[in-house]
DSSP file (Angstrom, degrees, kcal/mol; ACC not computed):
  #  RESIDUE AA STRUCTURE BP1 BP2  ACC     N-H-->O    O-->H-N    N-H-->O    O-->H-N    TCO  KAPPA ALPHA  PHI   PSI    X-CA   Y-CA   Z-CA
    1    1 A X              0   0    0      0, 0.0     2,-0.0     0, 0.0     0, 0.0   0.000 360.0 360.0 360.0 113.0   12.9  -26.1    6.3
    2    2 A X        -     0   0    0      1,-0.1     0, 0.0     2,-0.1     0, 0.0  -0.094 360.0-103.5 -46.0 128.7   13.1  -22.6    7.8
    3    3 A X        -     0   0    0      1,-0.1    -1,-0.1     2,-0.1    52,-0.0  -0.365   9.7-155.0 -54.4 135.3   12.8  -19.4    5.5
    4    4 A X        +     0   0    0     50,-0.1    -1,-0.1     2,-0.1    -2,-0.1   0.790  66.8 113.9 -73.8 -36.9   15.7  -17.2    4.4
    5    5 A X        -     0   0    0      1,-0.2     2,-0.3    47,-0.1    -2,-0.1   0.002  69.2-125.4 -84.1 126.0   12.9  -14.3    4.0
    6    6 A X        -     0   0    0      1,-0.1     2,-0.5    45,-0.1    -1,-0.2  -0.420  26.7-127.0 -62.0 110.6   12.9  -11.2    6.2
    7    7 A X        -     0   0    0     -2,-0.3    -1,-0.1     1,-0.1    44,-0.0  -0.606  30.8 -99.9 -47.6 110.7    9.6  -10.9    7.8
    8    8 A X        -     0   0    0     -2,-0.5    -1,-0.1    40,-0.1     3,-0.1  -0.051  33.2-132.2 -69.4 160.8    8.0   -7.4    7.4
    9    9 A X        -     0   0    0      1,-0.1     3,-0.4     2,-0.1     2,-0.4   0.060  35.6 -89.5 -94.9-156.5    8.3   -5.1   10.2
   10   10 A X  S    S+     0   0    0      1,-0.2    -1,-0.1     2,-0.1     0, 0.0  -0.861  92.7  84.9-120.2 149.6    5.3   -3.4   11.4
   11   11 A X        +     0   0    0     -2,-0.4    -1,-0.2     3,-0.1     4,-0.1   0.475  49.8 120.5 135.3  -5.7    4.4    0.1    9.7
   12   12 A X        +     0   0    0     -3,-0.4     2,-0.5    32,-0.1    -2,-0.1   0.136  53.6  74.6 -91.6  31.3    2.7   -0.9    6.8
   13   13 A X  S    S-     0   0    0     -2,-0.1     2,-0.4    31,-0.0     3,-0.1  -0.976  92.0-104.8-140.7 148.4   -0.4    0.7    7.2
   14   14 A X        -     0   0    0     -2,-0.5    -2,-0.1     1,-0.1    23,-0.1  -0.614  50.7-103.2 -76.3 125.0   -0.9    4.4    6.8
   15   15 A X        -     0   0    0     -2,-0.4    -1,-0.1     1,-0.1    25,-0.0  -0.011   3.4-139.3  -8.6 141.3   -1.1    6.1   10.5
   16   16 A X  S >  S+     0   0    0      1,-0.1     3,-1.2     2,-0.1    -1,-0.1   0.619  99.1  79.6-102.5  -8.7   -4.4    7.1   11.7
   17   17 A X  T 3  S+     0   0    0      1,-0.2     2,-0.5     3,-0.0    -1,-0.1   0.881  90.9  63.1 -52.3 -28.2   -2.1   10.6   13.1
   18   18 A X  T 3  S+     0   0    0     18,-0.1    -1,-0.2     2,-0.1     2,-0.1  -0.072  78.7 117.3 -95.5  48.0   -2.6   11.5    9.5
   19   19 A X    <   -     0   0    0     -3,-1.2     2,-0.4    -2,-0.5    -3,-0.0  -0.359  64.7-113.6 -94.5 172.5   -6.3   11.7    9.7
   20   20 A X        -     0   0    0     -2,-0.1     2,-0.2     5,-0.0     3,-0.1  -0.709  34.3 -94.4-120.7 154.6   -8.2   15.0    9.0
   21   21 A X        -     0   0    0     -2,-0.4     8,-0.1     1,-0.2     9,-0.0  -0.438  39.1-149.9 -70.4 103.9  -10.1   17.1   11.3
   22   22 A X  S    S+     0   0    0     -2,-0.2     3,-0.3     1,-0.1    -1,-0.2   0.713  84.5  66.6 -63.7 -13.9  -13.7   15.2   10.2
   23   23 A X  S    S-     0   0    0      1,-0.3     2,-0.4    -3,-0.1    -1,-0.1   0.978 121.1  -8.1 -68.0 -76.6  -15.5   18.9   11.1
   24   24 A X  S    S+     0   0    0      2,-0.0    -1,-0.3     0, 0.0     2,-0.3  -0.910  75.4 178.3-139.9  86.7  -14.4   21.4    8.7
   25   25 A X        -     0   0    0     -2,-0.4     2,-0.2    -3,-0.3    -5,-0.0  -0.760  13.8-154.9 -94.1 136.3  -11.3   20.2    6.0
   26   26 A X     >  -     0   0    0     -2,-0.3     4,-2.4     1,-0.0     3,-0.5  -0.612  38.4-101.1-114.3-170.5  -10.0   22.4    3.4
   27   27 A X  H  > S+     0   0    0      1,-0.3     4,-0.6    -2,-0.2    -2,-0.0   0.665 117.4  61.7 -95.8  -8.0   -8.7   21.6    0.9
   28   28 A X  H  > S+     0   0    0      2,-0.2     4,-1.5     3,-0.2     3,-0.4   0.852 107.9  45.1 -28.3 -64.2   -5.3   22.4    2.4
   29   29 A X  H  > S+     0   0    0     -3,-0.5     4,-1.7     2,-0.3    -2,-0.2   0.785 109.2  51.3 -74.0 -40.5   -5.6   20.2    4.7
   30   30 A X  H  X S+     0   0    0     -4,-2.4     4,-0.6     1,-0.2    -1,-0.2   0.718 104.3  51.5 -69.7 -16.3   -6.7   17.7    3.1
   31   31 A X  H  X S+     0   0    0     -4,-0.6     4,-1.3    -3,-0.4    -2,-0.3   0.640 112.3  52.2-100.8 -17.1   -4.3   17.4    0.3
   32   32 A X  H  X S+     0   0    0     -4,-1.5     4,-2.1     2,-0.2     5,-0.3   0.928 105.8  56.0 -43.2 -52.1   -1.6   17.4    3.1
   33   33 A X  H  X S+     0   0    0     -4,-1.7     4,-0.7     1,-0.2    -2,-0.2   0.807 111.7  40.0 -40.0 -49.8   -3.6   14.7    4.5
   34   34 A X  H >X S+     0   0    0     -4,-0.6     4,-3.4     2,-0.2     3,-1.1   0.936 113.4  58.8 -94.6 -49.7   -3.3   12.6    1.2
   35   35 A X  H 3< S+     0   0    0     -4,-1.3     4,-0.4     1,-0.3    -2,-0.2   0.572 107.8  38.2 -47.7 -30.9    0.2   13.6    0.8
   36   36 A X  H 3X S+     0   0    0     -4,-2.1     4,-0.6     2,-0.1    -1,-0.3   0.425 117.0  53.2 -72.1 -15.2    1.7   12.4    3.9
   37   37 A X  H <X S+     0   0    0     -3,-1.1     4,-3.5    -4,-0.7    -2,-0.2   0.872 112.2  45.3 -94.3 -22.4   -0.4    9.5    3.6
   38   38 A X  H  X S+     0   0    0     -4,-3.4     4,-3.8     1,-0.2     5,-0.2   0.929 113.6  49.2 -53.6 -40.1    0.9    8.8   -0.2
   39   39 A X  H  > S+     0   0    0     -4,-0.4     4,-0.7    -5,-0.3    -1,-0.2   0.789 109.1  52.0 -83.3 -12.7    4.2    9.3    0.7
   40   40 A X  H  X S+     0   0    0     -4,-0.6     4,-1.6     2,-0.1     5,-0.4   0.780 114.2  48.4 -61.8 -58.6    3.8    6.8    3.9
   41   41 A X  H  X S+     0   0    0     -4,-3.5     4,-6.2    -5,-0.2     3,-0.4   0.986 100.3  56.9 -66.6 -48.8    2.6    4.4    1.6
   42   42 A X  H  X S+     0   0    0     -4,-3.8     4,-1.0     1,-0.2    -1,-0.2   0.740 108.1  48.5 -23.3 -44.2    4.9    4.7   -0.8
   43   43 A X  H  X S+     0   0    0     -4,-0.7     4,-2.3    -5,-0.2     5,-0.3   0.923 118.7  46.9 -62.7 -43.4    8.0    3.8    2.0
   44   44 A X  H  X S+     0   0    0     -4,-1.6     4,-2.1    -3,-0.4     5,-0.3   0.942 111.1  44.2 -86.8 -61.5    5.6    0.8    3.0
   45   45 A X  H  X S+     0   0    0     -4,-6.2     4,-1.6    -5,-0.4     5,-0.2   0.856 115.8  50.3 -57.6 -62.9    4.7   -0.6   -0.6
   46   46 A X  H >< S+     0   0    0     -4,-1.0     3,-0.7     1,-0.2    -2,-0.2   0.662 117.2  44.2 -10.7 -73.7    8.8   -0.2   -1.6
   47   47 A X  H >X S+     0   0    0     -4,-2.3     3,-1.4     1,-0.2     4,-1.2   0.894 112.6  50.9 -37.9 -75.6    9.2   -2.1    1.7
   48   48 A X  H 3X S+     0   0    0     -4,-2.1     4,-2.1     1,-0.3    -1,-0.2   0.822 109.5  51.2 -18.1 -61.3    6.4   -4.6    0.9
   49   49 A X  H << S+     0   0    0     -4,-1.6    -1,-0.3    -3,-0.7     4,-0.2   0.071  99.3  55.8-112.4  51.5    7.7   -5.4   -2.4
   50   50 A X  H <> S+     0   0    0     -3,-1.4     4,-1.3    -5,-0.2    -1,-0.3   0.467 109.3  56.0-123.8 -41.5   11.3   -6.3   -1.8
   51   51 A X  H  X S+     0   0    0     -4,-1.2     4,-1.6     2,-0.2    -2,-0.2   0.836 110.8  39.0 -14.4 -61.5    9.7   -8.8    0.6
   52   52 A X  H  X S+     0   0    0     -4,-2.1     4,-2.3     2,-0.2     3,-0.4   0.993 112.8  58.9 -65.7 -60.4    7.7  -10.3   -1.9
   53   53 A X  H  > S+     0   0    0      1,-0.3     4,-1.1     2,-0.3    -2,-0.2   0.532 109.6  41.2  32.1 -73.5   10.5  -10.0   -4.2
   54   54 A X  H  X S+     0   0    0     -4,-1.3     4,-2.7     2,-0.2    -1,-0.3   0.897 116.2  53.7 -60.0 -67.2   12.8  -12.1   -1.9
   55   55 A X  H  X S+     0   0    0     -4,-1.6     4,-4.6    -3,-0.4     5,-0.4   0.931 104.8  51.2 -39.7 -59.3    9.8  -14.5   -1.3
   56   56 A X  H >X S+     0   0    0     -4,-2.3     3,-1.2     1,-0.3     4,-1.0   0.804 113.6  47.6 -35.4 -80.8    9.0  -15.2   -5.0
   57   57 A X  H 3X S+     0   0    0     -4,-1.1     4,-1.7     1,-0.3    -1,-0.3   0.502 110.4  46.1 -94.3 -23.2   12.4  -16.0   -5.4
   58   58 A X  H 3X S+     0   0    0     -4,-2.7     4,-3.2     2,-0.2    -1,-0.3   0.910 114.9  56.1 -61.2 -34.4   12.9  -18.5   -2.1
   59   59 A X  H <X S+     0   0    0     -4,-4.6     4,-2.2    -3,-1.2     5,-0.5   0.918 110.8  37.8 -49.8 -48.8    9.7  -20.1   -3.3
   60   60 A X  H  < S+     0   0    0     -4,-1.0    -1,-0.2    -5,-0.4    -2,-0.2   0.964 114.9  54.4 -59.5 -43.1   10.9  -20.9   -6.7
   61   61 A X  H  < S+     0   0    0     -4,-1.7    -1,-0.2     1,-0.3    -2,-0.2   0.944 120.9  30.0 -73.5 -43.0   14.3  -21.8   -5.6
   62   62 A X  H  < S-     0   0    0     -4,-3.2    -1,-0.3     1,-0.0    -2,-0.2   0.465 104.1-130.3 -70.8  -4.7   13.0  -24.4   -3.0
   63   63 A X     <  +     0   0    0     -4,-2.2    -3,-0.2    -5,-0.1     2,-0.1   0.870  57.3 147.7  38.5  63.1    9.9  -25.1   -5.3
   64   64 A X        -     0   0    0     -5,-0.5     2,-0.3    -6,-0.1    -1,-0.1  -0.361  36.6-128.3 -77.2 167.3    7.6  -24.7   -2.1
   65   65 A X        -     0   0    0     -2,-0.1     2,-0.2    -3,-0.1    -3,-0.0  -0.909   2.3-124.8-139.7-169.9    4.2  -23.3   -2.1
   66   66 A X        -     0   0    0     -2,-0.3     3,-0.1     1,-0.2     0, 0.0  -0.634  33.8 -95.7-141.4 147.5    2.2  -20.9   -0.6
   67   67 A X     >  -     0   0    0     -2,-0.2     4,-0.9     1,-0.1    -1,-0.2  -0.288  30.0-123.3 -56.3 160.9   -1.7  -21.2    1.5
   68   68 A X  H  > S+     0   0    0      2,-0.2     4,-2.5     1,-0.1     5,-0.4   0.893 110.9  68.1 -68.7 -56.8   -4.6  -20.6   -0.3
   69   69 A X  H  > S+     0   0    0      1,-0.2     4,-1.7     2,-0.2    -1,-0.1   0.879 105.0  43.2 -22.6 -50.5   -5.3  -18.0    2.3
   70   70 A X  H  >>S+     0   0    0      2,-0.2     4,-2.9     3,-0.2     5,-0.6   0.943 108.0  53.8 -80.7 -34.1   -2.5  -16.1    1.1
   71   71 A X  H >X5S+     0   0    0     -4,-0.9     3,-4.1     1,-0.3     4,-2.0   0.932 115.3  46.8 -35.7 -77.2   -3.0  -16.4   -2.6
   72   72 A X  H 3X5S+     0   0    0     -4,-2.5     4,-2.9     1,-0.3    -1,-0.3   0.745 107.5  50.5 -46.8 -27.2   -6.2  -15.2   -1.7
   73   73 A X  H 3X5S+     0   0    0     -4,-1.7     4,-1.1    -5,-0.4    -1,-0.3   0.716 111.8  56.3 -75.9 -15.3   -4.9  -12.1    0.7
   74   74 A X  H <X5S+     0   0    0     -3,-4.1     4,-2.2    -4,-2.9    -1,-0.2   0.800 102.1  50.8 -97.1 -37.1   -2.7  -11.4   -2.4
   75   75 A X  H  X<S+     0   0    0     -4,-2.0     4,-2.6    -5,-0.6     5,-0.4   0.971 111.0  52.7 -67.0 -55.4   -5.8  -11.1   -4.9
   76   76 A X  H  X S+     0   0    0     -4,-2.9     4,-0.8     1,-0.2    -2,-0.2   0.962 110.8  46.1 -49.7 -45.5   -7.4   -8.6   -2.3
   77   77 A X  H >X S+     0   0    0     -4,-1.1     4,-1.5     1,-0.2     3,-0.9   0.901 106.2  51.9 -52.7 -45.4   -4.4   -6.4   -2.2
   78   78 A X  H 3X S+     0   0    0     -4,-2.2     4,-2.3     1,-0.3    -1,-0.2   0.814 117.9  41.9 -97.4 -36.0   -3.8   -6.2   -5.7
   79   79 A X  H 3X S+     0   0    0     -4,-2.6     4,-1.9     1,-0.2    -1,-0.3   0.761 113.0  61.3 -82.5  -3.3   -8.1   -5.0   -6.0
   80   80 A X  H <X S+     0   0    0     -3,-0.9     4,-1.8    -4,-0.8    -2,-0.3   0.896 107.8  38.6 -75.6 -35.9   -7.2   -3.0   -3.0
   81   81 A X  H  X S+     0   0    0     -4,-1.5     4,-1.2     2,-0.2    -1,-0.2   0.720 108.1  56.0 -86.6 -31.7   -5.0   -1.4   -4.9
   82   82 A X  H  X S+     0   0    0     -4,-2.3     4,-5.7     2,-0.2     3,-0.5   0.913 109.5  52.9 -56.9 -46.2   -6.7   -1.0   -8.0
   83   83 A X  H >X S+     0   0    0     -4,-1.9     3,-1.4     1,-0.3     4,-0.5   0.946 110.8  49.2 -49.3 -75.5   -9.4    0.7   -6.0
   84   84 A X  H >X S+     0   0    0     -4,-1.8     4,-0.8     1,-0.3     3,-0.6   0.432 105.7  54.7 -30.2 -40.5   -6.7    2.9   -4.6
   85   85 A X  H 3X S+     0   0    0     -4,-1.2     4,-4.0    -3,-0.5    -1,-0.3   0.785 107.5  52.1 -87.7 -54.2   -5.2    3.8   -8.0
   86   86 A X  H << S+     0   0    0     -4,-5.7     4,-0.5    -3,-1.4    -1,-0.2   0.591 102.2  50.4 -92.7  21.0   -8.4    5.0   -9.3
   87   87 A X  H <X S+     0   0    0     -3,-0.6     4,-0.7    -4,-0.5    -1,-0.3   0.718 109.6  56.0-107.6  -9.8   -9.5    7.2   -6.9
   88   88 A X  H  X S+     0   0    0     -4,-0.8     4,-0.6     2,-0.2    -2,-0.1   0.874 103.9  57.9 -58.9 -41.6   -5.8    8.9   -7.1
   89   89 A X  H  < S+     0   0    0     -4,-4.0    -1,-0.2     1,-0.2    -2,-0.1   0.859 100.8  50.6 -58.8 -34.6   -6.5    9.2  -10.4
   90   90 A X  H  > S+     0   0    0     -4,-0.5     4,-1.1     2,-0.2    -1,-0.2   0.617 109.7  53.9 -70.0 -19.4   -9.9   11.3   -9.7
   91   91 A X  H >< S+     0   0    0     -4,-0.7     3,-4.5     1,-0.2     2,-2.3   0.486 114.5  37.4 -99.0 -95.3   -8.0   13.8   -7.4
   92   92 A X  T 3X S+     0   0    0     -4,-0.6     4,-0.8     1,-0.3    -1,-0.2   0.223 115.9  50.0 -67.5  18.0   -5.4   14.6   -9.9
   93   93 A X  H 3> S+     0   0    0     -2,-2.3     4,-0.8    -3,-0.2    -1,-0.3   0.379 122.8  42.8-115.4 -31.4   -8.1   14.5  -12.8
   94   94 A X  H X< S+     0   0    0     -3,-4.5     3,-0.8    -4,-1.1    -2,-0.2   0.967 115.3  43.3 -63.9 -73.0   -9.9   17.0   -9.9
   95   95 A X  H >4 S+     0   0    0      1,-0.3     3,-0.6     2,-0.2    -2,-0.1   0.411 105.3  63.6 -87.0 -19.2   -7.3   18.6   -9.3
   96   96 A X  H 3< S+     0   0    0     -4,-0.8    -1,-0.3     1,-0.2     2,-0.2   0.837 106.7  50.5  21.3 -83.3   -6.3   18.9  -13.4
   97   97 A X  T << S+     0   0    0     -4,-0.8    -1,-0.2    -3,-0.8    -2,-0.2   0.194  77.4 130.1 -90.7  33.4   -9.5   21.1  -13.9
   98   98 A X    <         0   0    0     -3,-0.6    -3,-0.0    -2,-0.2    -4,-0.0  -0.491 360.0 360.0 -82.6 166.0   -9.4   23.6  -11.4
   99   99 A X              0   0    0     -2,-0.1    -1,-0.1     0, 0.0    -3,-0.0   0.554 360.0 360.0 -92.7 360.0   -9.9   26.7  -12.4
């Protein structure tokens, strides 16, 4: 039985245009850097989890299931994200104790 659920489009992944010039970043540039790439991600997870969102709910309705493969791709994200979380948390906890 074919899926109601909207496929995600492609885009979910941070641009590599918002990379930083590896020689000599200041700290200007680098917190731009991280600031277009938060706010990229931000569009992308939103997007992301109105997908899953949708999914959850065709799964339940049709009482289908899901690969282990994804289960598992879902457990990476979710440490992927943890990772992610806490190192956001070290730049505004940096950026907190300037002087």
């Amino acid at each position: 039985m074919a899926s109601n659920v909207p496929h995600p489009t492609a885009g979910t992944f941070v641009d590599s245009s918002v990379g930083m010039d590896t020689h000599t970043p200041t700290v200007e540039v680098s917190l731009d850097a991280l600031s277009e790439a938060v706010g990229k991600s931000a569009d992308d997870l939103r997007a992301v989890r109105a997908t899953i969102d949708r999914a959850r709910a065709d799964i339940a309705a049709h009482n289908t299931s899901i690969s282990r493969e994804v289960v598992a791709a879902a457990a990476r994200a979710v440490d992927h994200l943890k990772h992610v979380d806490q190192a956001l948390r070290d730049v505004l906890q940096g950026l907190a104790e300037r002087d």
